[in-house]
C-alpha positions in Angstrom: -13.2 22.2 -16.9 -16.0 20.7 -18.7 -18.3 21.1 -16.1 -17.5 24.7 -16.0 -18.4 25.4 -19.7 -21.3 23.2 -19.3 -23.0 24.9 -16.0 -22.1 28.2 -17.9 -25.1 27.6 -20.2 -28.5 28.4 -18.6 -29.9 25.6 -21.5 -28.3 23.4 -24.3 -30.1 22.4 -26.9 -33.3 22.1 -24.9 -31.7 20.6 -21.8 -30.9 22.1 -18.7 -26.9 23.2 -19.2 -25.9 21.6 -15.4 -27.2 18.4 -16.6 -24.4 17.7 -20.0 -22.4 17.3 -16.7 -23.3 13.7 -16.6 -25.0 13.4 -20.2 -21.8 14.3 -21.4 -20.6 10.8 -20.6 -23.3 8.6 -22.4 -21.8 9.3 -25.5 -18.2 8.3 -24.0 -19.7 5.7 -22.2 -21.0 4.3 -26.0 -17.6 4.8 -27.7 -15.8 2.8 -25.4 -18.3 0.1 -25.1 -17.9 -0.5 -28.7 -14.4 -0.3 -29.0 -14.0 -3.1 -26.3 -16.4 -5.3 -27.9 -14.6 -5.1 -31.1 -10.8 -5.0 -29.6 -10.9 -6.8 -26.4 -11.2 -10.6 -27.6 -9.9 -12.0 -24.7 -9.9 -16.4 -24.7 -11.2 -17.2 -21.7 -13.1 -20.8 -20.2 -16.3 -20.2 -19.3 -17.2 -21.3 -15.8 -20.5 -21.2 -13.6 -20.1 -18.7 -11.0 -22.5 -18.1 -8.2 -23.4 -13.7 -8.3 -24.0 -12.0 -5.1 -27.2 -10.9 -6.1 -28.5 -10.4 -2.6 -25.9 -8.7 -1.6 -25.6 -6.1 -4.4 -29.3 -5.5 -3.2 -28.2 -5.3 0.4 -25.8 -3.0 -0.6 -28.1 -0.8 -2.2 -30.4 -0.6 1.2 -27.5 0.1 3.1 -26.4 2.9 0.8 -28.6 4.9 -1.0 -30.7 5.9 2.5 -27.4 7.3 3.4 -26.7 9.2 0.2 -29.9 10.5 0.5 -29.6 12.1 3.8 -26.1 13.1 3.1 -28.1 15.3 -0.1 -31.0 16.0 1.6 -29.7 16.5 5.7 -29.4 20.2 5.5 -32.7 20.9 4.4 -34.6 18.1 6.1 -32.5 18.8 9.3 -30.0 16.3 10.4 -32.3 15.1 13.0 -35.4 15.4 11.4 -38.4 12.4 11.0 -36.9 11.6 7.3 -33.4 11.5 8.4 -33.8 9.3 10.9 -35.9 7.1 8.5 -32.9 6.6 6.4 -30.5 6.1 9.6 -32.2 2.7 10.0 -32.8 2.0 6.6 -29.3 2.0 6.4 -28.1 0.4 9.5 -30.7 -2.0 8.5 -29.1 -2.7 5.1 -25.6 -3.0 6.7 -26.6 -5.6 8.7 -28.3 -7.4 6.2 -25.2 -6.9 4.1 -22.6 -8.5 6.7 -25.1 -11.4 6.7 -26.0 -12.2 3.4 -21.5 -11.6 3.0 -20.8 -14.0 5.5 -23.0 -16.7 3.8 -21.8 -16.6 0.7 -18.4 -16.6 1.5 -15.7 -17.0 -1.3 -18.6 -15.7 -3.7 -19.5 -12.1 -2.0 -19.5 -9.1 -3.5 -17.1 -8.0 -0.5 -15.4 -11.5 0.7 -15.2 -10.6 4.6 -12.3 -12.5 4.9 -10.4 -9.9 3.4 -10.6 -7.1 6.0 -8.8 -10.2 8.0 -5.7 -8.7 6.3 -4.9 -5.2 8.6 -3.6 -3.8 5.5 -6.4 -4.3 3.4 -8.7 -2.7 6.2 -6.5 -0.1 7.1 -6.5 1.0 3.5 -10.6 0.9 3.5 -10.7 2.8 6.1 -7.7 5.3 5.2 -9.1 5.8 2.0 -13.1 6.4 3.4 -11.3 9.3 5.4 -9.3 10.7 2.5 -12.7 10.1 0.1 -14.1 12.8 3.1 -10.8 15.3 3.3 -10.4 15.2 -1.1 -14.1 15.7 -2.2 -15.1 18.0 1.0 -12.0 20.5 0.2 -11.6 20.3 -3.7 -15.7 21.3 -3.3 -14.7 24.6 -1.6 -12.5 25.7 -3.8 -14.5 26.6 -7.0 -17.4 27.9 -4.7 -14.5 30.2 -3.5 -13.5 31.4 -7.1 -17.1 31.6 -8.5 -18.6 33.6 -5.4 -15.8 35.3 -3.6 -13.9 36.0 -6.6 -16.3 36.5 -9.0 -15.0 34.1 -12.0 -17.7 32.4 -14.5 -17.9 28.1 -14.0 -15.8 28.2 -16.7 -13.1 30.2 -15.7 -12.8 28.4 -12.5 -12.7 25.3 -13.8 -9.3 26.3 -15.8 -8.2 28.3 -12.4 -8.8 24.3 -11.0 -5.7 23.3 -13.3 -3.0 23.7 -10.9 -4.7 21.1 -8.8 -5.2 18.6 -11.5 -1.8 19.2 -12.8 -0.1 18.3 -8.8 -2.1 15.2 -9.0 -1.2 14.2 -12.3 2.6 14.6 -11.1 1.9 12.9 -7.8 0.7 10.0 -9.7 3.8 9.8 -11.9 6.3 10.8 -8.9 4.5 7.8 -6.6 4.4 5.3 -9.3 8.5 5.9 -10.0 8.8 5.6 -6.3 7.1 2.1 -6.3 8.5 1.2 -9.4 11.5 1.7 -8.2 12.0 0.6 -4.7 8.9 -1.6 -4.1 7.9 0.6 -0.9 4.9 2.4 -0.9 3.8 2.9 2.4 5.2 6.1 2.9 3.3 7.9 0.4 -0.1 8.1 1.5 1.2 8.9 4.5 3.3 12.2 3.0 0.2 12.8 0.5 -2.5 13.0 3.5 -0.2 15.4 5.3 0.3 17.7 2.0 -3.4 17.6 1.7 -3.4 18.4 5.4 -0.7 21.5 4.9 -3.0 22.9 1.9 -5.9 22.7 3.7 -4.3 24.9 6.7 -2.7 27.2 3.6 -6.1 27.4 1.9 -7.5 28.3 5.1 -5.4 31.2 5.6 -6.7 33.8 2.4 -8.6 36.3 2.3 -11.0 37.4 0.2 -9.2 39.5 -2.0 -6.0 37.8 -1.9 -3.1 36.9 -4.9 -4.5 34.5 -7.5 -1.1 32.7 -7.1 -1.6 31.7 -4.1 -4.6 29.9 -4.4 -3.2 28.2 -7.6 -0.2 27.5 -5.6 -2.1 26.1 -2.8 -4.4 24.0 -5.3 -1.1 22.2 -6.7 0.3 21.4 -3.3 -3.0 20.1 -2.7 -3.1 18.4 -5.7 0.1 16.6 -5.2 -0.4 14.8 -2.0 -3.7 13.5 -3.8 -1.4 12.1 -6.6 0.2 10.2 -3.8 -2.5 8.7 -2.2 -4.8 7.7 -4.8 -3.2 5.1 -6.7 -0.8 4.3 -4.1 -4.0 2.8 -1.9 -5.4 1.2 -4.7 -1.9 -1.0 -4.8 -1.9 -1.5 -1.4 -5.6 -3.0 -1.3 -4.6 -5.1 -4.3 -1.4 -6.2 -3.0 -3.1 -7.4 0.5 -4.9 -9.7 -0.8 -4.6 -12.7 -3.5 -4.8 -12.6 -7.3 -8.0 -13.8 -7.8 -9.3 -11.1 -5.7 -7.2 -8.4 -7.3 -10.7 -7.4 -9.2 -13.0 -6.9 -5.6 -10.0 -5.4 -3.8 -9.6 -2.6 -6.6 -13.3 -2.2 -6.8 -13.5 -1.6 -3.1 -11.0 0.8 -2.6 -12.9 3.0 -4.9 -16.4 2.3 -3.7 -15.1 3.4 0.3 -13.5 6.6 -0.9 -16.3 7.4 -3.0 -18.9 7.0 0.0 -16.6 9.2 1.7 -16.3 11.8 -0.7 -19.9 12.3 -1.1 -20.6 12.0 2.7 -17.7 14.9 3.1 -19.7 17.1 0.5 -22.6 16.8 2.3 -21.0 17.7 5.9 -18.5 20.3 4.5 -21.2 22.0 3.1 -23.3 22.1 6.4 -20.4 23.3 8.0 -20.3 25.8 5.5 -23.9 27.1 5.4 -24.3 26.7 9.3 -21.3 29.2 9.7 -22.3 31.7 7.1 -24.9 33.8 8.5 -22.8 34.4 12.1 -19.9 34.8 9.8 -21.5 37.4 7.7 -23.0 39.2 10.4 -19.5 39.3 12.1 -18.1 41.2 9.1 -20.7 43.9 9.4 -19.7 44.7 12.8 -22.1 42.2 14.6 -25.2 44.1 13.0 -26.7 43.6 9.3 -27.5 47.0 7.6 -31.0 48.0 7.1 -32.4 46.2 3.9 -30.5 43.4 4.6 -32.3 40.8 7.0 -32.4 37.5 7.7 -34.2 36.2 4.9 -32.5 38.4 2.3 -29.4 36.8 3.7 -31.3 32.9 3.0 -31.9 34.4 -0.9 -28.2 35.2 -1.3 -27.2 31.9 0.3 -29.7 30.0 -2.4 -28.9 32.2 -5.5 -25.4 34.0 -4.9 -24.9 35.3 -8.5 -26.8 38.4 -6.8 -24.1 39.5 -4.4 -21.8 40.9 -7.4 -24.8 43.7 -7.9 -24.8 44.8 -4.5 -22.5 47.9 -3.4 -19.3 47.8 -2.9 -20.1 48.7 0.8 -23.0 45.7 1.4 -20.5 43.2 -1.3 -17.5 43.0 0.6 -18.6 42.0 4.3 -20.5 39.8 2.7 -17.7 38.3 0.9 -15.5 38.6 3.8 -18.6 36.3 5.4 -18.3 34.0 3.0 -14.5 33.7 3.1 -14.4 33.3 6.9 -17.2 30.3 6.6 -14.5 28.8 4.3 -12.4 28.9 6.7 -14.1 26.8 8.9 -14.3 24.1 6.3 -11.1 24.0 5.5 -9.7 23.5 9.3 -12.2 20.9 9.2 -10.4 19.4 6.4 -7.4 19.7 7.5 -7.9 17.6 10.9 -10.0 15.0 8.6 -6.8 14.6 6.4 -4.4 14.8 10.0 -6.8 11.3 11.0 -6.4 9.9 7.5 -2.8 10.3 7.6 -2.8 8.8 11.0 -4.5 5.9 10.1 -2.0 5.5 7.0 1.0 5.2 9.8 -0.8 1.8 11.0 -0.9 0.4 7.5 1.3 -2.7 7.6 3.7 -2.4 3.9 3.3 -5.9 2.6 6.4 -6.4 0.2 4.7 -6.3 -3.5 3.8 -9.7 -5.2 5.6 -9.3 -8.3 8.9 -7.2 -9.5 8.9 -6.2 -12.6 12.2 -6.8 -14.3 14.3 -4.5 -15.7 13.9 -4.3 -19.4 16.5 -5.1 -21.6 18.7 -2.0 -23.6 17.6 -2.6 -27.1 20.5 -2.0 -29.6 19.1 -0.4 -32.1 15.9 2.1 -32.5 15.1 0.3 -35.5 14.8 -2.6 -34.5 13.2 -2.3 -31.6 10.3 -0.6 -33.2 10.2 -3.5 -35.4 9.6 -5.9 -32.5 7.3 -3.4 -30.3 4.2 -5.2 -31.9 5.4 -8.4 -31.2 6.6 -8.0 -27.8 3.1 -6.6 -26.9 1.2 -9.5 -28.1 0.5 -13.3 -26.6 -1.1 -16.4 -27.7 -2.8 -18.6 -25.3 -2.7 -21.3 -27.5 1.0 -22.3 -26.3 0.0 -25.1 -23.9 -1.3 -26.8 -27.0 1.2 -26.4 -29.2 3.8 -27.4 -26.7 2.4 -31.0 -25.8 2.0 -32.0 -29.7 4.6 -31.9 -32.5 2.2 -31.0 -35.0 -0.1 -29.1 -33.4 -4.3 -29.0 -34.6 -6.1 -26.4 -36.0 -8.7 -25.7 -33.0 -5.6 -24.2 -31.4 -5.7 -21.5 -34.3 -8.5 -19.7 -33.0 -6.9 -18.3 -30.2 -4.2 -17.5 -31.8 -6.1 -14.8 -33.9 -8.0 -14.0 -31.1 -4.6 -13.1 -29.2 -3.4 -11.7 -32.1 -6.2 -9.0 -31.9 -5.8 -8.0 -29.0 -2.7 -5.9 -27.3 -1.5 -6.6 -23.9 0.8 -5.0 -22.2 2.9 -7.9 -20.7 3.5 -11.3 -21.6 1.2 -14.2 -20.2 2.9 -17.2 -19.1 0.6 -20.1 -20.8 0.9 -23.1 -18.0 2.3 -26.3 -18.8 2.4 -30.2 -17.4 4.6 -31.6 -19.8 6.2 -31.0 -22.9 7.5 -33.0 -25.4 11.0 -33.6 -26.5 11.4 -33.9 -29.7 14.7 -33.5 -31.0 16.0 -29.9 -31.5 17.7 -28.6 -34.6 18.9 -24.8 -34.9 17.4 -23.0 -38.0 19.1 -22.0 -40.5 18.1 -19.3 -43.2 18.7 -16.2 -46.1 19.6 -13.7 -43.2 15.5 -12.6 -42.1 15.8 -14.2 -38.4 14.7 -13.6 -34.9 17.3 -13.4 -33.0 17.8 -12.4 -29.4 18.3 -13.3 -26.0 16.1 -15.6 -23.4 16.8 -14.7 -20.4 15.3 -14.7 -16.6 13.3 -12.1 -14.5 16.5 -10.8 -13.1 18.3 -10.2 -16.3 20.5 -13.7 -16.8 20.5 -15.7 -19.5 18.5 -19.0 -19.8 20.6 -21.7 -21.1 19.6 -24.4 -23.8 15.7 -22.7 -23.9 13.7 -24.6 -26.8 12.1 -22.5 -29.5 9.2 -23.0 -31.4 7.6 -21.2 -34.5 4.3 -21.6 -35.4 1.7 -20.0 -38.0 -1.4 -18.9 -37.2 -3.3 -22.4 -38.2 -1.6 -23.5 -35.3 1.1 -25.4 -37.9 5.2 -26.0 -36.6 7.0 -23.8 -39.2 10.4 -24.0 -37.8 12.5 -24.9 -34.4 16.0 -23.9 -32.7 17.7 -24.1 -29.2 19.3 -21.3 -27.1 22.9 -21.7 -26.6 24.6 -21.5 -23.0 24.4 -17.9 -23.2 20.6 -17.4 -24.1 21.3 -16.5 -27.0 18.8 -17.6 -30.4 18.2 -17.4 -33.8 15.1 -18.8 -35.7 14.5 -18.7 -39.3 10.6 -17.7 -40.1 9.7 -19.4 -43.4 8.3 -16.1 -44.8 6.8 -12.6 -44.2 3.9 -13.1 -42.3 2.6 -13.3 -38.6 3.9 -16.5 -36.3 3.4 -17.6 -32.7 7.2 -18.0 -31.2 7.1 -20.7 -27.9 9.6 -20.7 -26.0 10.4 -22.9 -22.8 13.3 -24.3 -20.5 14.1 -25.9 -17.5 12.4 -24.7 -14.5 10.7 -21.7 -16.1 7.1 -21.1 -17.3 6.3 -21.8 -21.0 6.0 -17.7 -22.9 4.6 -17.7 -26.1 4.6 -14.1 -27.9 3.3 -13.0 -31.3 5.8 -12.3 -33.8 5.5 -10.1 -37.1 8.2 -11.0 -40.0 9.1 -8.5 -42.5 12.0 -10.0 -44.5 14.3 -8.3 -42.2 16.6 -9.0 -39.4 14.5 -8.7 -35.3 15.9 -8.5 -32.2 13.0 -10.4 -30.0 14.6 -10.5 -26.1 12.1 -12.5 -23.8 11.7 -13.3 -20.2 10.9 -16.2 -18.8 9.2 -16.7 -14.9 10.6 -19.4 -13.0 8.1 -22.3 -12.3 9.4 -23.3 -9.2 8.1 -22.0 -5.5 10.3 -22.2 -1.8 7.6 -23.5 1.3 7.6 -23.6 4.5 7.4 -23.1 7.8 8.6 -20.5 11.0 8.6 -22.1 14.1 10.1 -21.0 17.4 13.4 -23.0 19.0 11.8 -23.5 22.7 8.5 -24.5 21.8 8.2 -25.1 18.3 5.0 -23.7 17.9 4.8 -21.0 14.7 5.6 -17.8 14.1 3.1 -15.7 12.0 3.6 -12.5 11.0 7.3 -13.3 10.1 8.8 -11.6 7.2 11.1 -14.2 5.0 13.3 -12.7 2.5 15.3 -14.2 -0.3 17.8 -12.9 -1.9 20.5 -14.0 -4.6 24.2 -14.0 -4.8 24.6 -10.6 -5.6 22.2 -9.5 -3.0 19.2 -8.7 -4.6 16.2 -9.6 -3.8 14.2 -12.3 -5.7 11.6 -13.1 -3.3 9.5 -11.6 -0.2 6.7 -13.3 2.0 5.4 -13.2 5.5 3.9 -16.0 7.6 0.7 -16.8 7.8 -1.3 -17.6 11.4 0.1 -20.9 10.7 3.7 -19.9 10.2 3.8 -20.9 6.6 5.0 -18.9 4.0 5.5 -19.6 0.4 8.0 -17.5 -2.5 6.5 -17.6 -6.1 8.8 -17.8 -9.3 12.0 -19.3 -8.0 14.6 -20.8 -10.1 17.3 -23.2 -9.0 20.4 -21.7 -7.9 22.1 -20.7 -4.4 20.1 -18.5 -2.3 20.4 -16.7 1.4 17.0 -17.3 3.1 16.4 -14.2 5.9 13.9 -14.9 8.0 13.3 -11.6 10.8 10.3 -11.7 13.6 9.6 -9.9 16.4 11.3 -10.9 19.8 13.7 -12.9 17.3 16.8 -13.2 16.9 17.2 -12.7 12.8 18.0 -15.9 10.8 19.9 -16.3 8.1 20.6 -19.7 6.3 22.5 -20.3 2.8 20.2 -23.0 0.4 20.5 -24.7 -2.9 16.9 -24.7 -4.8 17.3 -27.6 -7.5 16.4 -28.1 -11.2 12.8 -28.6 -10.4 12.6 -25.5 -8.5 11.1 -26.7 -5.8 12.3 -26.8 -2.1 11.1 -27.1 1.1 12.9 -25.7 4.3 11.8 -24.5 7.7 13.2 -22.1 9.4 13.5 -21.9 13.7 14.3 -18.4 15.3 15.5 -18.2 19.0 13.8 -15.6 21.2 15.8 -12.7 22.4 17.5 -12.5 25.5 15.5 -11.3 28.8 17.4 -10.2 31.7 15.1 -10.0 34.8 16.2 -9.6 38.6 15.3 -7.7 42.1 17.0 -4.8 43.3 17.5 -5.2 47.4 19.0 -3.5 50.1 18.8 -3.9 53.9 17.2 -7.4 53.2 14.1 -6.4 51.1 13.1 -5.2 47.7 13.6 -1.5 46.5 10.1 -0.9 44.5 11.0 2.1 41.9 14.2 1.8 41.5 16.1 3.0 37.9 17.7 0.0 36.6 20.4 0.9 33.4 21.8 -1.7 31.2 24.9 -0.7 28.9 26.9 -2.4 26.6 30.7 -2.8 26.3 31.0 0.5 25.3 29.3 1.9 27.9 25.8 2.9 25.6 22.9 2.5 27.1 21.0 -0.3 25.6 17.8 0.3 27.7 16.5 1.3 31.0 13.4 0.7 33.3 12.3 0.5 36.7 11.0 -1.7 39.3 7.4 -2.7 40.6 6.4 -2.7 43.4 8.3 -6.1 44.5 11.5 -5.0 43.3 11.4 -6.6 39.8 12.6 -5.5 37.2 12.8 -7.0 32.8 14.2 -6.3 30.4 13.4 -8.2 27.0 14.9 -7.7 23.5 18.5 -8.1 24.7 20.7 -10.0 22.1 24.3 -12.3 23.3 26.8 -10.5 25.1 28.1 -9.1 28.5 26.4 -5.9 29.7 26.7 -3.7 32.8 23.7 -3.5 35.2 23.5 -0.1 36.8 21.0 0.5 40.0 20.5 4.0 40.7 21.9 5.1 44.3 24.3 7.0 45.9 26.6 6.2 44.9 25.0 4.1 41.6 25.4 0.3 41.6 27.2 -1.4 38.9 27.2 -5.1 38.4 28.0 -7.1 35.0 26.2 -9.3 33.5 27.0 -11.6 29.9 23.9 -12.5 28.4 23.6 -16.0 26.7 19.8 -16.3 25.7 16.5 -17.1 27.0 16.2 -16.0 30.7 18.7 -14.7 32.9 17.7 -13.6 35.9 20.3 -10.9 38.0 19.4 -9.8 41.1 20.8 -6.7 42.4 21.8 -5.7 46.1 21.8 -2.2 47.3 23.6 -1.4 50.9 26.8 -0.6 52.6 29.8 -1.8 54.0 29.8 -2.4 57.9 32.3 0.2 57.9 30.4 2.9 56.9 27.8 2.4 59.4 28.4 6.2 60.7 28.1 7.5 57.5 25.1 5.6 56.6 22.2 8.1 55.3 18.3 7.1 56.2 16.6 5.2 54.2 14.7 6.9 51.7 12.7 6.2 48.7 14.2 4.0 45.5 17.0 6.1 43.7 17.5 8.3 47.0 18.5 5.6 49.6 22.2 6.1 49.8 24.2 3.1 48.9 28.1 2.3 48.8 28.2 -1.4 47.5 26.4 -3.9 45.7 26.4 -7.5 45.6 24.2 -10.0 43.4 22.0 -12.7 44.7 24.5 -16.0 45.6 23.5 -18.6 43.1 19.9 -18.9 40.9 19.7 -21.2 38.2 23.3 -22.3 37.5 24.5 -18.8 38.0 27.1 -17.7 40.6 27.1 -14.3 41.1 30.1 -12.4 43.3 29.4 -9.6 45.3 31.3 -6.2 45.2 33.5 -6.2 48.5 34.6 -2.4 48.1 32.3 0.3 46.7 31.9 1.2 43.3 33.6 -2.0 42.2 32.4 -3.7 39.3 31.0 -7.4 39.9 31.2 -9.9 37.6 29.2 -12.7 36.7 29.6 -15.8 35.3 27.1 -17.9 33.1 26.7 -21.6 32.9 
């Protein structure tokens, strides 16, 4: 909208109106520079850190060739001596890049090893393709209301609302949804194909078509942007680890930013290439006299002259320029059908952390009281834990922390603390009181409490009781630090503000504990990665979520002691679920083996050799078929995924075979014979191909691996088999 008024001014004080478009940000830029230099006092250890210099300038070479030929391809000509200069100016700055990358290793500006995670490369590439489909198409849309319909840059930038408004609601919608569930796979995938519908919509006015529509189209639009854009930024951070939550955020945004200004360029080549035949088609296949060629390049280059034409020149022109839009927009509609594509190959890695639900204050009042207090941390708490009296230098973070508003708590690690005799506060009716409870809402038992002042001083102590519950008596009106630990749980330490007047102060505590190991297989024992392992409490929620790595390891983060149901599910597996104990330290190891599925594999023979192509049905008790397939050319036939049980194997013929089987595990192999009774000998049909030889009996191979099979004396009676 800014933009809008902005371009609307031909100059501004002295400058060029089109360029406040950026300008406008210096001064915004300034403003929040200063206010994080005077809020943001964050402690931190300073530590020497290698910078990817090289490859920042690698970066560069790679690509600002290619932004330059993305701006400058239509005039220079998309195969023209300059373009091609920057085509291997760039490819030579890619390659330079994946070198210089590779060599630095944990210390690149891109680590390579994270587009080893499919999810965290899918999500580049998804989001390069929706950069291309969001910038290419949102582009079109003001040129659509500023030259077909005639409104000032102004005007359509408050007509581009609608848009912002679906993505705004998108955002909020997706966020609940992840919030909420802990899935978010499935919304990029919906958002691309909204963007996909709209594009198809958009592509379907007309020149002089109802305003609501298009605002209508630019919210639908809008919408399945709000789903996507966030939601792949928490996928790329979620693929990889913490300490690369930083590089993964800032490269989600760097690849759909490339691809928004590459799909500028090429949607507005589309556009431009299409408008003359476009325009010439509206006037009947012939442009009027004083309208040629190059008058038609000087209304492409300057279109604010089209609305003083006559109505009779104006509207096949703007019927031109409409149908040329048209053509973009298809275009960006298959580009968001690829992107949403790619989005169904995303792997959903289950989200690190789950935030727990937060506690139903009792009273308004109070609440409000403790907002500020719940908001703020103090790094300081290690300290202050491992001493009984602890020194000043500890102070100085405190105020530091006690400057600067976060918006959860940070858990301050600890070795050791001390144990120094507990004794519940007691004071004139001004305490902090509440509950200390875990990440899943129960209470913490006999949690230790600690109030200090900001000079880093003891000021008073309590304990929780069995229930979580605490009280602690602040000496005066004033701003504290409150500690608290337990048994098994990561250290919190919060800022507290007391007023003379009774606080309710709930806090969480993380467990400290972690559950290893290892998924092997039962027949071989060599790991399973890719597995997912799933943990889950008594009342069936669940507390923890990993998957294996090409090792078969896997490892849960934050788990307290108490009884747990370990799930561990992998492909070609039979699911496993075991019942564990973690202890008071928190920490257990346990390895998990999964058997492989059944596979039931035989030939299907008749008149002494193998029937290739032959339909081969297997189906359960009830009689639903579990799966079917055919044999090769030697008569084989497998079938894999089958779990414990007795089936009925069913060859196709006339009349079809049946033969059961009961499945144990592993390999079973159950042949199958196709051919009839002596008796019928007059009645036997020729021999014709698989599933058209007539057959009146069956009977299994005699005995393979343990197994006896009996053959079916009559036709169409069912044989059994017996496993060992």
């Amino acid at each position: 909208m800014l933009g809008g008024f902005f371009s609307d001014y031909d100059t501004l004080w002295g400058i060029d109106g089109w360029r406040w478009v950026f300008l406008v940000n210096v001064p915004i830029g300034v403003v929040a520079l200063a206010v994080v230099a005077k809020v943001l006092n964050v402690p931190h250890q300073r530590q020497k850190l290698n910078v990817d210099w090289w490859g920042a300038i690698a970066l560069a070479i790679c690509v600002v060739p290619l932004l330059i030929v993305a701006e400058q391809g239509r005039t220079w000509g998309w195969g023209s001596g300059n373009s091609v200069i920057c085509y291997a100016v760039g490819a030579v700055g890619l390659v330079l890049f994946i070198g210089v990358e590779y060599l630095m290793k944990d210390s690149a500006l891109i680590p390579l090893r994270l587009f080893k995670n499919s999810t965290f490369s899918v999500v580049m590439i998804g989001g390069f393709i929706v950069g291309i489909a969001m910038f290419g198409a949102i582009s079109m849309v003001p040129l659509y209301l500023q030259v077909v319909r005639g409104y000032s840059p102004t005007e359509a930038g408050l007509l581009m609302l609608p848009l912002v408004l679906g993505i705004m609601i998108g955002s909020m919608i997706s966020g609940q949804v992840v919030k909420r569930t802990g899935r978010y796979k499935i919304l990029p995938v919906v958002g691309t194909f909204l963007v996909t519908v709209g594009a198809l919509l958009y592509a379907q006015l007309h020149f002089d078509s109802a305003m609501w529509q298009v605002l209508a189209i630019g919210a639908l639009v809008g919408l399945g942007l709000g789903c996507c854009m966030q939601t792949l930024i928490i996928a790329a951070q979620n693929a990889g680890p913490r300490s690369d939550m930083g590089v993964s955020t800032a490269s989600a945004t760097f690849f759909r930013q490339v691809g928004g200004t590459l799909g500028v360029a090429v949607f507005l080549t589309i556009l431009f290439n299409l408008l003359p035949h476009k325009i010439t088609d509206a006037f009947g296949g012939h442009l009027p006299p004083g309208l040629d060629a190059g008058k038609l390049n000087q209304l492409q280059a300057n279109t604010a002259g089209i609305g003083a034409l006559p109505q009779q020149i104006k509207d096949p022109i703007l019927i031109g320029f409409t149908n040329s839009m048209h053509g973009v927009f298809y275009a960006a509609a298959g580009v968001a059908l690829l992107a949403c594509i790619v989005m169904m190959f995303m792997k959903e890695i289950p989200l690190q952390d789950a935030s727990a639900p937060a506690p139903a204050p009792k009273d308004p009042v109070e609440t409000a009281e403790a907002e500020w207090a719940e908001n703020q941390v103090w790094e300081g708490a290690a300290q202050a834990l491992s001493e009984p009296e602890p020194v000043l230098a500890a102070a100085a973070a405190g105020r530091h922390a006690a400057a600067n508003g976060h918006e959860s708590h940070r858990i301050a690690e600890v070795s050791a603390m001390t144990n120094t005799p507990v004794v519940n506060s007691h004071g004139s009716g001004h305490a902090i009181g509440g509950q200390v409870q875990r990440a899943d809402g129960r209470p913490v038992a006999g949690a230790a409490l600690t109030l200090i002042d900001q000079r880093g001083h003891q000021v008073s102590r309590a304990t929780g009781d069995s229930g979580g519950r605490y009280s602690i008596e602040p000496p005066g009106a004033g701003n504290y630090v409150l500690i608290v630990s337990a048994n098994g749980h990561q250290p919190a330490a919060v800022n507290v503000t007391a007023d003379g007047r009774t606080q309710r102060l709930d806090l969480t505590l993380q467990g400290s504990g972690e559950l290893s190991g290892m998924v092997r297989t039962t027949v071989t024992g060599q790991p399973l990665a890719g597995a997912t392992v799933t943990l889950t409490d008594l009342r069936g929620e669940v507390v923890g979520a990993a998957v294996t790595d090409e090792s078969g390891n896997y490892l849960c983060h934050g788990v307290v002691s108490g009884t747990y149901t370990l799930v561990a599910v992998a492909e070609h597996m039979r699911p496993s679920a075991t019942a564990l104990v973690v202890p008071d330290s928190g920490l257990l190891h346990h390895d998990i083996e999964l058997s492989p599925m059944a596979v039931l594999t035989g030939t299907v023979l008749a008149d002494g050799g193998a029937v290739p192509d032959a339909e081969v049905t297997v189906l359960d008790r009830s009689g639903t078929p579990i799966g079917t397939t055919r044999t090769d050319e030697n008569g084989q036939y497998v079938l894999t995924d089958l779990s414990e049980g007795e089936y009925t194997v069913v060859a196709r013929g006339y009349p079809p075979v049946t033969s059961r089987v009961a499945v144990g595990g592993g390999e079973v192999e159950h042949d199958v014979r196709l051919g009839y009774d002596d008796g019928d000998e007059g009645e036997r049909p020729a021999a014709g191909p698989a599933g058209v030889a007539g057959t009146n009996g069956a009977a299994t191979n005699g005995e393979r691996n343990g197994v006896r099979h009996n053959g079916v004396e009559p036709s169409g009676v069912d044989q059994n088999t017996e496993l060992s």
